[in-house]
N, C-alpha and C positions, 0 to 999 in steps of 0.2 A: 574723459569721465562722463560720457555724455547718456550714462544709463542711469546715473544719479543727480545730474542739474539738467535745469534747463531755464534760459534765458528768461529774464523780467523785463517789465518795462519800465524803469522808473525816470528815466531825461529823455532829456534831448528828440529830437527827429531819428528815422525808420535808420536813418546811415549809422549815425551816433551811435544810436543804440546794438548795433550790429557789429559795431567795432568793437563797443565795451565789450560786449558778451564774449567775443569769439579771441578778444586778448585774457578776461578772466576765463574763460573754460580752460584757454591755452596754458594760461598759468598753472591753474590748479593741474591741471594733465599732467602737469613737466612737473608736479611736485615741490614748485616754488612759488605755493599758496602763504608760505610764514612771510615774506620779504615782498618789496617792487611794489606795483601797479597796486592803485586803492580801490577797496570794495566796495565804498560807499559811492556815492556824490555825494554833493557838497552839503547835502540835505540831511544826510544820514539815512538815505534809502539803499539799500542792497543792491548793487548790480548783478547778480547772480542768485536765481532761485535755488533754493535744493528740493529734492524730491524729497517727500516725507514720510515715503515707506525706507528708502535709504536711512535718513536721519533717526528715525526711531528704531532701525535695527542695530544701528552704531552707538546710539543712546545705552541699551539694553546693556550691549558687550562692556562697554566703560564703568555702567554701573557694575556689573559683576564682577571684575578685575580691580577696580578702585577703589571703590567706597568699604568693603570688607577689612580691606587692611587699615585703613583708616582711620576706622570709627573701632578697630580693638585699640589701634594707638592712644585714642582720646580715651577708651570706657577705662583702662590703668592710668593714664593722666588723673584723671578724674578723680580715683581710686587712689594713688598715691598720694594725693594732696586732701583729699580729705579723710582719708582714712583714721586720719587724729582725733577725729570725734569719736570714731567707734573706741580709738584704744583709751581717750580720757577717760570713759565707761567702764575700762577696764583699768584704770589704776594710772596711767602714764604720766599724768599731772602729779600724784601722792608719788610714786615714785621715784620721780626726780627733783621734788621738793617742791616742787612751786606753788607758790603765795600771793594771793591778790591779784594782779593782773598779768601776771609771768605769762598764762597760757595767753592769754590775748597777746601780747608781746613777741612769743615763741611764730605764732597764725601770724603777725603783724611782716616779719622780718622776712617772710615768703615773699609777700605782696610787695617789698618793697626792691627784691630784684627782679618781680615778675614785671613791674614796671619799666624800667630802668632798661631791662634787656626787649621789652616787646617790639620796638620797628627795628633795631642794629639786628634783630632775630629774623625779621620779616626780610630785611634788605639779603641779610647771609641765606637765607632761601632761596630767594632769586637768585646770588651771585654762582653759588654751591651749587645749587641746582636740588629741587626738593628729592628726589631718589635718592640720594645721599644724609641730605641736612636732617630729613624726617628721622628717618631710622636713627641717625647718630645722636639727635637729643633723647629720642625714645630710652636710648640702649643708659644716657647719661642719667636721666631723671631714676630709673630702673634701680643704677647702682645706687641713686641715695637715698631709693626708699631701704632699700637692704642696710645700709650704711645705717639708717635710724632706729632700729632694732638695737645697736650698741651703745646708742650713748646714755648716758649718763648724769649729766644735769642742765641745766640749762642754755650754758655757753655753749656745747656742744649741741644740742639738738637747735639750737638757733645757727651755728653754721649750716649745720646739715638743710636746715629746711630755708635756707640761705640761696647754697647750690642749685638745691631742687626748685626755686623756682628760677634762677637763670635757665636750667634745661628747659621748662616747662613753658618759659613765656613763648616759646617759638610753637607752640604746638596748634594750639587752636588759631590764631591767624597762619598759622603756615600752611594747615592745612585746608585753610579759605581759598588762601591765595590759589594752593595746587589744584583744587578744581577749577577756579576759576578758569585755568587752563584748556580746559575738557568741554565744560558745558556753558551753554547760551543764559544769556540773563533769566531771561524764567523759568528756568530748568536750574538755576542755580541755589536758589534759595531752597527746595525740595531736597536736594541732594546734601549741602551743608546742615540740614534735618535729621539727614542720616547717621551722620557721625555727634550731631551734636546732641539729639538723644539719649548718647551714651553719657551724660551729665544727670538726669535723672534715673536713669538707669543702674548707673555707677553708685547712686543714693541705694537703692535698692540692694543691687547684687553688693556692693559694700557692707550692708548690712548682714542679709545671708553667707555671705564669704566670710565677714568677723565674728558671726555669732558662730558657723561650722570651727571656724580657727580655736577658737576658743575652748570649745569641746575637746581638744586636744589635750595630751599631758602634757606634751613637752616637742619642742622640735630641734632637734639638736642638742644642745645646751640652753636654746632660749626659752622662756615661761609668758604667758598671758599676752599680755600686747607687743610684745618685742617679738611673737612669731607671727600676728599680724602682717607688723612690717616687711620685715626677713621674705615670707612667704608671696606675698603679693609681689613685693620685688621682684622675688625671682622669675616670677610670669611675665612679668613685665621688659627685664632684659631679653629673655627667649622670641618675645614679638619684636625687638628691636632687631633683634639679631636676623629675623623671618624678612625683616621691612629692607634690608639692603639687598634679598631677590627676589623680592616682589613687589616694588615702587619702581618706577620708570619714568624721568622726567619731566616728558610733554610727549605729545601722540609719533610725533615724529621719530623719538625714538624708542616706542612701544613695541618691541619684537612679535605682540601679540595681535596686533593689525596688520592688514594687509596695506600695501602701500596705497590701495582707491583709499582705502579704508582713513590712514593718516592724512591724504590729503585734503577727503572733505572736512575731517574731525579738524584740522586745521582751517579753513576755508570757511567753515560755518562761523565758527568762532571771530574772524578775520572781518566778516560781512556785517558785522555790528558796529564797528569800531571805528566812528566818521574821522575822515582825515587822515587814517591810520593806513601805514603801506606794508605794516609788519607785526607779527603779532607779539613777538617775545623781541623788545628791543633793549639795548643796553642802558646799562644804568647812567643819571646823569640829574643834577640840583634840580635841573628846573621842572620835571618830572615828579621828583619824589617831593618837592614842595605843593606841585601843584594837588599832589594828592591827600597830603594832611592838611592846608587849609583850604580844605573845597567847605563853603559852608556847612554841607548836606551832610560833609563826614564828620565836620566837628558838633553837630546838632546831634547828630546821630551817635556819633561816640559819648555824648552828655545823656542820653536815651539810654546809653546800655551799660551805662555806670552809674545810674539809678535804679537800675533794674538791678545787674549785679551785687547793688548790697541786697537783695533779698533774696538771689539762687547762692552764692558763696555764705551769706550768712545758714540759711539751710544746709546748707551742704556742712560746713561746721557746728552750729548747732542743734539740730534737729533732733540727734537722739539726747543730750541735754535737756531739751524742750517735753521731751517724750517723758523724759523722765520726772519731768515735774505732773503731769497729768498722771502719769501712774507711778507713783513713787517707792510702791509698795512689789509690785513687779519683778520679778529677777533681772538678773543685767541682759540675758541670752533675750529674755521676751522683752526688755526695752528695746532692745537691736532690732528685732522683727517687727515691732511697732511702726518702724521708722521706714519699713519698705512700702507698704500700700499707697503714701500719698504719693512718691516718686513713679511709681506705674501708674497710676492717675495723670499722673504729670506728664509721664514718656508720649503717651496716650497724644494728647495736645500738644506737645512739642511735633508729633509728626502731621498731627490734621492742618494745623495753620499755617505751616509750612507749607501742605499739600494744597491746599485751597489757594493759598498768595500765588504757586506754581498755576493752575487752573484757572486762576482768573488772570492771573498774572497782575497784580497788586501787592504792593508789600506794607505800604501804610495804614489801611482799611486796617492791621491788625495791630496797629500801632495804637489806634484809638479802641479795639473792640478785649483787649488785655487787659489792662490794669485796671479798669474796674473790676476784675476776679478779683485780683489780688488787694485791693481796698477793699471793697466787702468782706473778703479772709481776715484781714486786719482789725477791720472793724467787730468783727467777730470776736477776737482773743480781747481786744479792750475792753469789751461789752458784759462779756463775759467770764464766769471762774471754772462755770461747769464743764470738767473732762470730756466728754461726750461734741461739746459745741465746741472746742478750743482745739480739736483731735478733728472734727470733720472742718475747720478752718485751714487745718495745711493740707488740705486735701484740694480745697478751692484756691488755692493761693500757691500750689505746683502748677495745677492748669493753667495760669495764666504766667508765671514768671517762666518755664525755660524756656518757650520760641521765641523768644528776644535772641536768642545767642544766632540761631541762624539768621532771622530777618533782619537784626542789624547788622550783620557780615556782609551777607547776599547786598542788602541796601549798600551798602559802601564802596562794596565792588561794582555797584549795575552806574553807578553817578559820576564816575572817572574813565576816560577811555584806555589809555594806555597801559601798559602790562606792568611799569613802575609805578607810576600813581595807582594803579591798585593795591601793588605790594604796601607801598607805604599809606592809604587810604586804611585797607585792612589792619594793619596793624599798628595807627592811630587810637580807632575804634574799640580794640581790644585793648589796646593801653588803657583808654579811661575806664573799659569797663571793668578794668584789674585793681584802677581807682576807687572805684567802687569796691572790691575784694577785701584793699584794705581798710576801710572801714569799715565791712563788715564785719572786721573780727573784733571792734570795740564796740555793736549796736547791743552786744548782750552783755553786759558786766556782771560780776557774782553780787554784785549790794542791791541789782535792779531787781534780782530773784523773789522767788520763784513767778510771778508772774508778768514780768517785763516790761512795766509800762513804757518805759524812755524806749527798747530793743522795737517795743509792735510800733510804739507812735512813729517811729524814728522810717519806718517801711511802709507806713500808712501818708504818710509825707513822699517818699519818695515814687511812689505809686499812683498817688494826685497828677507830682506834676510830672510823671510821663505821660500820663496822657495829655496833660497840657498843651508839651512839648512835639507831639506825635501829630497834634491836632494842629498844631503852627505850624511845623515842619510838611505837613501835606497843603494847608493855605499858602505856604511860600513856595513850592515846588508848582503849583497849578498858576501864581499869580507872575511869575519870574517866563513858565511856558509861554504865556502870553505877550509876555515881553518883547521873546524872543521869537518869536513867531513874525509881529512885527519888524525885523530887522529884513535889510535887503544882504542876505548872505555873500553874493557874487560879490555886490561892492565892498564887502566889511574886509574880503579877506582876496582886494586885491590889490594885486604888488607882492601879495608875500611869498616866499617860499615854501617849499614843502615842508622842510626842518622846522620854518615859524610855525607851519598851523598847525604840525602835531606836538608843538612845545607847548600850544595853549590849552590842549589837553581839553576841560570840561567850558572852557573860556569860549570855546568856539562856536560862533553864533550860529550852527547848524547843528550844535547838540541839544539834546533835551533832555531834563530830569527824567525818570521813570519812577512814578512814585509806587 
């Protein structure tokens, strides 16, 4: 493959160096770049350069192949699960009776299987292999949005939206984890931007999709919000059913690369990952531990489960919120109310992403975020006037959804191994699901109509992200130093190969990347 690498120098004497290279070129050639001989030394430097007109023409091909199917899986995740706010709008609460806190209850009973299944979700991704696992929860979550078009009172739509979030916990970390596969740490947070956009996005075309739905007479036998659901459903199985011939597990077995092609997209990936001899390895305790308590991902997963109560809280009550500023408003023009600040939002979900990519920084946006969204806050408590409470969720989308990528992306850039990222990842979105379910109690109907306890309660949790954004990069710079000081050779000898890549983020040749 000698038209797309060429040798570095990062150890050793002119021999040294000339062995490493001409055993990894040999590797990657012969196509067994995922296994064997490591890319790194012991330092975490690369022994193999790659060419960068190469790397960015395979970069292109992956995005266009992957991220498309993707990020439709997410923008109906998305859409399923919150589409309850558009149908309460439309009657779904009086319909099935519910009283005083039923609907928060109903939103509550999601979040508590989306927890509960978020890593056993992430781990069966890896096992399944995500070309499969993707699609099959897509096609699952699909059937119970359709499912909830028929029910009927509350014990029923509380199974239902039950189910829906077991399918759904594996989505958004599954689909972290599956890039992770593909692309380099700083290319990854960009790309996880792609799909994760369709979160505010889904706010929008959600709203445009339920106000069109609604215009309807009748769709089959169902009326007003039950064709909502029905409808959206059914789009939603049809891309599942699209996702089992058009996801492909990891580059190796990508029928749509050329075999150069698989084994730099392999080998790139490989040359990051100090101590590591293989890229996709098997599952195994000390792995998948090392990757839920790495400080970085439990700091990090309490970052995006403060931030989540204020995108799932929007996401469920925004056109509620809407409707208190315009109350007088028909329902079709609350709906459409509710789309502008979410394209404001998409807006910033992809620049911060794009900028962390280019500078290659993912903290700087840890700190430069929630003061949007505090200042937003501080705006709704400040204020009664519509006008000022109406351009407040407008500032306070821009800052809340790129959390969703930059926390991922962070999670995965802080673990080396291909396990500990599976279960890193889907720590991280545990908590922030943590967050989900409280968000469906920050707005109560007695706090109405203008929510002091719902804004204080996001005005709080917005402080102390940045708080926490602002430690968590002082501990990552302060911990580099540390380990900077350490004599590597000597730390990690005696040990085996199996020890040093059991130590995972442990190993004194790793560094934070904040």
């Amino acid at each position: 493959m000698t038209d797309t690498e060429r040798g570095s120098t990062p150890i050793g004497d002119e021999k040294v160096m000339a062995d490493h290279k001409e055993h990894m070129m040999g590797e990657v050639a012969n196509g067994a770049a995922e296994r064997g001989q490591l890319a790194t030394d012991e330092h975490g430097q690369p022994l193999v350069e790659f060419d960068k007109a190469a790397e960015s023409r395979l970069r292109l091909k992956i995005d266009l192949c992957i991220i498309p199917p993707v990020a439709l899986m997410y923008l109906f995740c998305f859409i399923d699960r919150a589409n309850v706010g558009n149908a309460k709008l439309a009657g779904f609460d009086k319909d099935l009776g519910l009283e005083g806190y039923d609907y928060n209850a109903v939103l509550s009973i999601f979040f508590i299987a989306y927890i509960v299944f978020e890593i056993p979700s992430n781990l069966m991704c890896k096992w399944v292999g995500p070309g499969w696992w993707l699609p099959g929860i897509t096609l699952g979550f699909g059937i119970c949005s359709v499912a909830t078009a028929f029910v009927n009172d509350i014990h029923s739509a509380s199974g239902v939206r039950f189910l829906l979030g077991v399918f759904e916990a594996g989505v958004l970390p599954g689909i972290a984890y599956y890039l992770s596969r593909w692309y380099r740490q700083n290319e990854l947070v960009f790309r996880l931007s792609l799909y994760v956009v369709m979160a505010p996005l889904a706010g929008a075309f959600g709203g445009l999709l339920a106000s069109g739905i609604l215009m309807l007479d009748h769709f089959g036998s169902l009326h007003t919000w039950r064709m909502i659901f029905a409808i959206e459903g059914i789009v939603t199985i049809g891309i599942g059913v699209l996702g089992f011939f058009t996801l492909t597990d990891r580059p190796a077995t990508a029928k749509w690369l050329s075999q150069e092609e698989k084994d730099l997209a392999v080998a790139r990936v490989k040359s990051e990952r100090v101590g590591a001899t293989e890229v996709l390895d098997k599952l195994d305790v000390a792995k998948t531990l090392r990757g839920i308590f790495s400080p970085v991902t439990l700091v990090t997963g309490v970052i995006f489960m403060l931030n989540n109560i204020t995108v799932q809280g929007l996401g469920f009550f925004a056109p509620t919120i809407v409707k208190t500023i315009y109350p007088n408003a028909s329902v079709v023009s609350q709906q459409l109310h509710t789309v502008p600040p979410y394209v404001v939002g998409a807006f910033f979900t992809l620049l911060f992403p794009y900028l962390s990519w280019r500078f290659n920084h993912r903290l700087i946006f840890f700190v430069l975020s929630p003061p949007l969204m505090v200042t937003g806050y501080i705006m709704f408590l400040a204020s009664e006037d519509s006008m000022v409470r109406y351009g407040a969720t407008f500032i306070i989308a821009c800052g809340a959804f790129a959390f969703g990528s930059l926390c991922t992306a962070h999670a995965s850039a802080n673990v080396i191994s291909d396990t500990a990222r599976s279960s890193a990842i889907g720590t991280t979105v545990m908590f922030g699901n943590v967050g989900g379910l409280i968000s469906t109690w920050s707005f109560l109907p007695f706090d109405g109509p203008n929510y002091p306890i719902g804004n204080g309660l996001n005005l709080a949790t917005s402080s102390t992200t940045l708080l926490l954004g602002a430690g968590l990069w002082a501990y990552i710079t302060w911990d580099n130093r540390r380990r900077a000081r350490i004599d590597v050779h000597s730390a990690l000898a005696g040990l085996s190969q199996q020890q040093i890549q059991d130590m995972d983020w442990r190993n004194p040749g790793f560094r934070w990347r904040p």
